[in-house]
C-alpha positions in Angstrom: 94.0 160.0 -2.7 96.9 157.9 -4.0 97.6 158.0 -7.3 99.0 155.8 -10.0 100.5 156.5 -13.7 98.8 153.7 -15.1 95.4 154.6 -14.3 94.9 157.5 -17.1 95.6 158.0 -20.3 94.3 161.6 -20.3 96.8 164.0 -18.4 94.0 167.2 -17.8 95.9 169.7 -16.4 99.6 168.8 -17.9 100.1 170.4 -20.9 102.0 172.2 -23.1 101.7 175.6 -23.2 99.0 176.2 -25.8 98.6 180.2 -25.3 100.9 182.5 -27.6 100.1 186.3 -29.0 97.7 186.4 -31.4 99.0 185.8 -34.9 102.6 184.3 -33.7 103.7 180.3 -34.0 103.8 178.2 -30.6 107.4 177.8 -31.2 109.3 179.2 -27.9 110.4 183.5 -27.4 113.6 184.3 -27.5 114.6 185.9 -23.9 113.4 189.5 -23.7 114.5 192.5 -22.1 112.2 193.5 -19.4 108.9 194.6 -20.5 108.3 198.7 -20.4 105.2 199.2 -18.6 102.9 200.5 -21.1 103.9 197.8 -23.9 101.5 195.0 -23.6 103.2 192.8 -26.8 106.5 193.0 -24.6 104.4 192.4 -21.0 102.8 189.5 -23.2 106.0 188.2 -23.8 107.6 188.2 -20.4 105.0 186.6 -19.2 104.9 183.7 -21.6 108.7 183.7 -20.5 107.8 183.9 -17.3 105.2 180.7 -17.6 107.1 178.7 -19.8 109.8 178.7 -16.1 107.0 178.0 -14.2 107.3 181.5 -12.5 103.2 181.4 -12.0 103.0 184.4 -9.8 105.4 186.7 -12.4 103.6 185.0 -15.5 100.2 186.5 -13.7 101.2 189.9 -13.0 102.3 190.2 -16.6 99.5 189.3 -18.1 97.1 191.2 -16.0 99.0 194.7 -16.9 98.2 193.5 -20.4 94.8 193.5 -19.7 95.1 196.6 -18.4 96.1 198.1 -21.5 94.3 195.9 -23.6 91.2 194.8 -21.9 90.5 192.6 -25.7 93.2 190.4 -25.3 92.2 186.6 -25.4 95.5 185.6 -24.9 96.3 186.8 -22.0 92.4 185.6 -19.9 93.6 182.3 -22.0 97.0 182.3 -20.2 95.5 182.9 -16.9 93.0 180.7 -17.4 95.9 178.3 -17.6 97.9 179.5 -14.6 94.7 178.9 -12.9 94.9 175.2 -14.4 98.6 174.8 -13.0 97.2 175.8 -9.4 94.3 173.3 -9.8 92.2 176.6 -9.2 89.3 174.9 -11.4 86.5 177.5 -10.5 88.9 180.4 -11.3 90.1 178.7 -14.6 86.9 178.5 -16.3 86.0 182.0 -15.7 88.9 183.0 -17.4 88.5 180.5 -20.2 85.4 181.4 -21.0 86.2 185.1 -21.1 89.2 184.0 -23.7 86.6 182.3 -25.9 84.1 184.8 -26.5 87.1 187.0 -27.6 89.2 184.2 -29.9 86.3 182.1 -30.8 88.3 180.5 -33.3 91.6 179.5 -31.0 90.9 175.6 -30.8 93.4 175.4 -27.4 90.9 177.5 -25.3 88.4 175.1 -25.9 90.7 172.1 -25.5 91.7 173.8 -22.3 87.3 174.5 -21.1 86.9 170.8 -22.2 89.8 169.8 -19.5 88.7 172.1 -16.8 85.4 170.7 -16.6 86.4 167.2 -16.9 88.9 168.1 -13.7 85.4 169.6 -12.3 83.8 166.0 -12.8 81.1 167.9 -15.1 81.4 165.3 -17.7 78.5 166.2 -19.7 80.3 170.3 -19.9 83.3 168.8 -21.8 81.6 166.9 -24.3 80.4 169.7 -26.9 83.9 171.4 -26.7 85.5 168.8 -27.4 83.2 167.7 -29.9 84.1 170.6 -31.4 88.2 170.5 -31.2 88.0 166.8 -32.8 85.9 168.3 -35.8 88.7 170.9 -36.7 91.7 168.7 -35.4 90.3 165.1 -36.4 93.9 163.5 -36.1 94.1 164.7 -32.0 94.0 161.6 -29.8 93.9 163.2 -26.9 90.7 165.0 -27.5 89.1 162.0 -29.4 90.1 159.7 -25.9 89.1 162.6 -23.4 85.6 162.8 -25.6 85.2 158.9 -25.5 86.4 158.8 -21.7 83.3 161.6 -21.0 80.5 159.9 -23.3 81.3 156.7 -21.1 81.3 158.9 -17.9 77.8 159.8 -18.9 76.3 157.1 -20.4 76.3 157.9 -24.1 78.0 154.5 -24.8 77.2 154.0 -28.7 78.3 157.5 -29.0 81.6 156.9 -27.1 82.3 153.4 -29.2 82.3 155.6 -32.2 84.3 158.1 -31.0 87.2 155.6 -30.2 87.2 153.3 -32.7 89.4 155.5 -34.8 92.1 155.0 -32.0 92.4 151.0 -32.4 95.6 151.2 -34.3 97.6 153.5 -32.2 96.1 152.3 -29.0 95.1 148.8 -29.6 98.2 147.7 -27.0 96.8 150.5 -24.4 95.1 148.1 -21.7 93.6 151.0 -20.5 92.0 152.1 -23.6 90.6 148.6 -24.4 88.6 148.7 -21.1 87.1 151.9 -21.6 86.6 151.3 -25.1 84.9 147.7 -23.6 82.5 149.6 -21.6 81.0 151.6 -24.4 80.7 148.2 -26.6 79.0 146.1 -23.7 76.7 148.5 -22.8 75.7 149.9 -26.3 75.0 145.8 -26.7 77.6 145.3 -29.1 78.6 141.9 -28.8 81.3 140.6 -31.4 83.1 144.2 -30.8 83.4 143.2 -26.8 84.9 139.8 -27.6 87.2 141.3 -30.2 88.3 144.2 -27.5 88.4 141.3 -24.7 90.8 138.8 -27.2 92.7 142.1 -28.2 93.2 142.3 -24.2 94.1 139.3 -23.1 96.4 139.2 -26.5 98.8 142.5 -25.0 98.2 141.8 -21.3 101.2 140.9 -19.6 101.4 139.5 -16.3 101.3 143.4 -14.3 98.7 143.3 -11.1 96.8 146.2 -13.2 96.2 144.4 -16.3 94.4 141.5 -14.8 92.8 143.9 -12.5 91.2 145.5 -15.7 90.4 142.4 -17.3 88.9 141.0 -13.8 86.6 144.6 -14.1 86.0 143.6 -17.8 84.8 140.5 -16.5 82.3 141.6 -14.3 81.0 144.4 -16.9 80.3 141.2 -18.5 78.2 139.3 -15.6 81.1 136.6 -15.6 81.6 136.6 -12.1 83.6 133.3 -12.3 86.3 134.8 -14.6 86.3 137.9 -12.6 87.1 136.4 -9.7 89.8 134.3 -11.0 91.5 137.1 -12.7 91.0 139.7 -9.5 92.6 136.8 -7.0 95.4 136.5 -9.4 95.6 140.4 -9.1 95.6 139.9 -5.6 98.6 137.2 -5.6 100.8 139.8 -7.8 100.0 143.2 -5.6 97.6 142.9 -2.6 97.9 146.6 -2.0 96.8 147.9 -5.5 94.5 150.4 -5.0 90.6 149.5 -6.2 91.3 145.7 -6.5 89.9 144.9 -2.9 86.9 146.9 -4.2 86.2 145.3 -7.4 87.0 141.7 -5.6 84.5 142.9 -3.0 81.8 143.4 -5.7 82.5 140.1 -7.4 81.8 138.4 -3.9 78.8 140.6 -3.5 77.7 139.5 -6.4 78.0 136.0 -5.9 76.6 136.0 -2.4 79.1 136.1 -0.7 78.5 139.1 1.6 81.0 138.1 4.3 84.0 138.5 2.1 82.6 140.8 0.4 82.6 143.6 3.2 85.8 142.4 4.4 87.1 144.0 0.8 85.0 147.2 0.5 87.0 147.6 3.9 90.7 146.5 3.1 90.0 149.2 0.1 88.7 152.1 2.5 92.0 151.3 4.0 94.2 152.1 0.8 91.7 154.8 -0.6 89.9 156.6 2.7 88.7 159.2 0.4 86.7 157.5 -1.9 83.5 157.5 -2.2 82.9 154.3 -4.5 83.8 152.0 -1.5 81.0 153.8 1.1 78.5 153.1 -1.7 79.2 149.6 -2.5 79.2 149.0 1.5 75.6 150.6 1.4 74.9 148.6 -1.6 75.9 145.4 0.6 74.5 146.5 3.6 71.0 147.0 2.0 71.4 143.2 1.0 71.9 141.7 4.0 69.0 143.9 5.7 71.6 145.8 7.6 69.3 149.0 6.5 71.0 151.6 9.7 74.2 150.4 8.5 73.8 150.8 5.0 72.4 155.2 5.4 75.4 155.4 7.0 78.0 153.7 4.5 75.7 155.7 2.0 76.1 159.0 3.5 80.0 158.7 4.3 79.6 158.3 0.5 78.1 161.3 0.3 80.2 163.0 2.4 82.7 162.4 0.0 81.1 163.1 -2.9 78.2 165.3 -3.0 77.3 164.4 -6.5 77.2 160.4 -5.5 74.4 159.8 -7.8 74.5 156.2 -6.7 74.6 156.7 -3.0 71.5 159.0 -3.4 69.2 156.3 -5.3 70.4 153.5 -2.0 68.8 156.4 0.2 65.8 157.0 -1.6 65.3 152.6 -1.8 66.0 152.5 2.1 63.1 155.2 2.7 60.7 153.5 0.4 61.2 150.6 2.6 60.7 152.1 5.3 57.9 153.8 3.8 59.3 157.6 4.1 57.8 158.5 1.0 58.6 162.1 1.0 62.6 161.4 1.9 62.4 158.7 -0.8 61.6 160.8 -3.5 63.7 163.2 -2.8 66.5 161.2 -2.8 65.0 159.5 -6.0 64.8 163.1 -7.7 68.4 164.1 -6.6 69.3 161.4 -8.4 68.0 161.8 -11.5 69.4 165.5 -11.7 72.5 164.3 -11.3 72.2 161.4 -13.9 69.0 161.0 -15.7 69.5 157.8 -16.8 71.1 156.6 -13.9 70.6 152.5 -13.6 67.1 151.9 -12.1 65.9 155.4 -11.1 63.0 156.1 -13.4 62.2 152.8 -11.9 62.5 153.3 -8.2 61.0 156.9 -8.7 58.0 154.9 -10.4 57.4 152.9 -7.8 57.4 155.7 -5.2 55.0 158.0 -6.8 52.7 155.0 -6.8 53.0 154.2 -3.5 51.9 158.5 -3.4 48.9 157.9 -5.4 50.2 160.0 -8.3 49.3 157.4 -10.7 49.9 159.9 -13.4 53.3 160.5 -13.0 54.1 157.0 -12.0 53.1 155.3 -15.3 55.3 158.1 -17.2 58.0 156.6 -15.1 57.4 153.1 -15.8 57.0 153.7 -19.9 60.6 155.6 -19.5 61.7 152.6 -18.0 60.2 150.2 -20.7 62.4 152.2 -22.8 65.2 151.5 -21.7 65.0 148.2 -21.3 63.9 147.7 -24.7 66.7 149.7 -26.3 69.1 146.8 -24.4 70.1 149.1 -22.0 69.1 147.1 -18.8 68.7 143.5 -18.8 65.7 142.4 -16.4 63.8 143.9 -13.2 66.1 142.0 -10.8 68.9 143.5 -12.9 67.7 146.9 -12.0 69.1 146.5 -8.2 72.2 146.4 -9.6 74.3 149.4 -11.6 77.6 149.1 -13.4 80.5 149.3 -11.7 82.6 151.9 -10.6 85.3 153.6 -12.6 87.6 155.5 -10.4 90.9 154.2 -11.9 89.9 156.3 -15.4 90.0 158.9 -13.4 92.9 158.7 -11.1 96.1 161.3 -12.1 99.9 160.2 -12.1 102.2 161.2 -9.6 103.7 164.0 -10.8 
């Protein structure tokens, strides 16, 4: 997929080099003669040398023949945890990692470094407790205390991640970026007077760039002001018709106000600029399912899919189509996929209620329902017609920089 410098704060995988011997500063090695083979503090150091050039291939060689002679060396599964990082080898990185931590529990980077591999992994919920843990030892890091807030959002802990944040409002108050995420955790933790002061604080350092009124349109409709968020995503439109995720958003802003039409004429424009994501396919379903177009909408759910096999979204449009069509079994499937992707993903204790009714497992229906009072009565969703609908998509948090 494209990508675009403005759409992250949070570099994951670009950073400095965190890794030195144990016991020595992270200021840089003086060049080195080569290593003799059976020295590992010398093979250590050529291959810091040898990493610090980029030299990924030499940097692993050396470090594995440290491991050879000192199988106990965190440093070294550290630094090829973060070779593996460089070659976007996620699988391979945290293996390593986590080999590095249980011998240097105490070295904050490793976990900085598990916390970033698992966001890059999309497992959200993984990165929360390490970095948890970097922020309580290194309260002054904003990158971990944005990365932390960025996953609490990510996974629904909104109150959580408004905390986290605040701390940030003085040296990222001007960050347009950081004042959207740090809008989503205040709307949907229900705090009021802290969305209009992040929405004034906005529209206050917004300049006239195609990408700040694209986030404030998305604020907008976080907001249920489909009015303003059309206004400000047409104006978006006027500025930079190609900017990726604005035909999408505009597309659920005329879903939203029934104007289906237009609406899939801009889930498609986006498909266009972004082929690969999966957010478009599931808003098409979304649309499809509305307008009774219910083939349609399994497909545009399962090229969603296709795309993203942890699409909690396009897995809770399945399991609705099935219940309409009465394929009970299918539907709750779908419904429990769902759920063990995102527990308290927007309407699926719900949906899942419903279909164990239709079952007959009365039982295990009303648990359903009560889980469902819950959240509505801790604010969480607004109505039963609001239920149909879930928040909107994210992917520009998410999107890297060119590099």
């Amino acid at each position: 997929m494209r990508t675009r410098a403005w759409a992250i704060c949070v570099l994951a995988w670009l950073l400095p080099v965190w890794w030195q011997a144990r016991g020595q500063s992270g200021a840089k090695a003086p060049p080195l003669p080569p290593a003799q083979g059976n020295d590992p503090k010398a093979l250590f150091a050529q291959g810091q040398a040898a990493l610090q050039k980029g030299d990924l291939d030499g940097a692993e060689a050396a470090f594995r023949k440290v491991l050879g002679l000192d199988p106990g060396s965190g440093a070294a599964y550290s630094n090829l945890g973060v070779i593996a990082m460089r070659r976007k080898e996620w699988n391979t990185a945290i293996t390593l990692l986590r080999k590095a931590e249980k011998l240097e529990p105490k070295m904050v980077g490793i976990r900085l470094n598990i916390a970033l591999v698992e966001y890059r992994r999309g497992n959200y919920a993984a990165a929360i407790a390490p970095l948890a843990s970097v922020l309580r030892e290194q309260p002054d890091s904003e990158q971990a205390r944005y990365l932390l807030g960025l996953c609490q959002v990510f996974t629904k802990h909104y109150a959580e991640a408004a905390k986290v944040l605040e701390p940030l409002w003085s040296a990222k108050s001007d960050d347009v970026l950081y004042l959207y995420l740090y809008d989503i955790a205040a709307v949907q933790s229900g705090q009021k007077e802290l969305d209009e002061k992040i929405l004034s604080q906005m529209i206050r350092v917004g300049g006239q760039t195609a990408e700040y009124h694209l986030i404030l349109g998305k604020a907008f409709l976080n907001r249920y002001d489909i009015s303003e968020a059309k206004t400000e995503l047409e104006l978006t439109e006027t500025i930079n018709s190609n900017l990726p995720f604005l035909h999408m958003n505009l597309g659920i802003a005329y879903m939203r106000s029934g104007d289906y039409e237009r609406a899939e004429a801009e889930f498609q424009k986006d498909i266009e600029l972004e082929p690969d994501l999966a957010d478009n396919h599931e808003q098409l379903g979304l649309l499809f399912s509305k307008m009774q177009r219910d083939e349609d909408a399994k497909k545009a759910f399962r090229e969603a899919l296709r795309r993203d096999a942890k699409d909690d979204g396009a897995y809770l449009g399945l399991a609705k189509l099935y219940l309409k069509q009465q394929k009970l079994p299918e539907a709750l499937k779908m419904a429990d996929t769902a759920l063990r992707l995102s527990p308290e993903i927007h309407g699926g204790h719900y949906l899942r209620g419903r279909i164990l009714s239709r079952l007959g497992r009365e039982k295990e229906a009303r648990a359903e329902f009560a889980a469902t009072q819950k959240s509505l009565d801790a604010g969480l969703k607004r109505d039963q017609e609001a239920l149909e609908e879930g928040p909107i998509p994210n992917p520009e948090l998410t999107k890297q920089p060119q590099q």
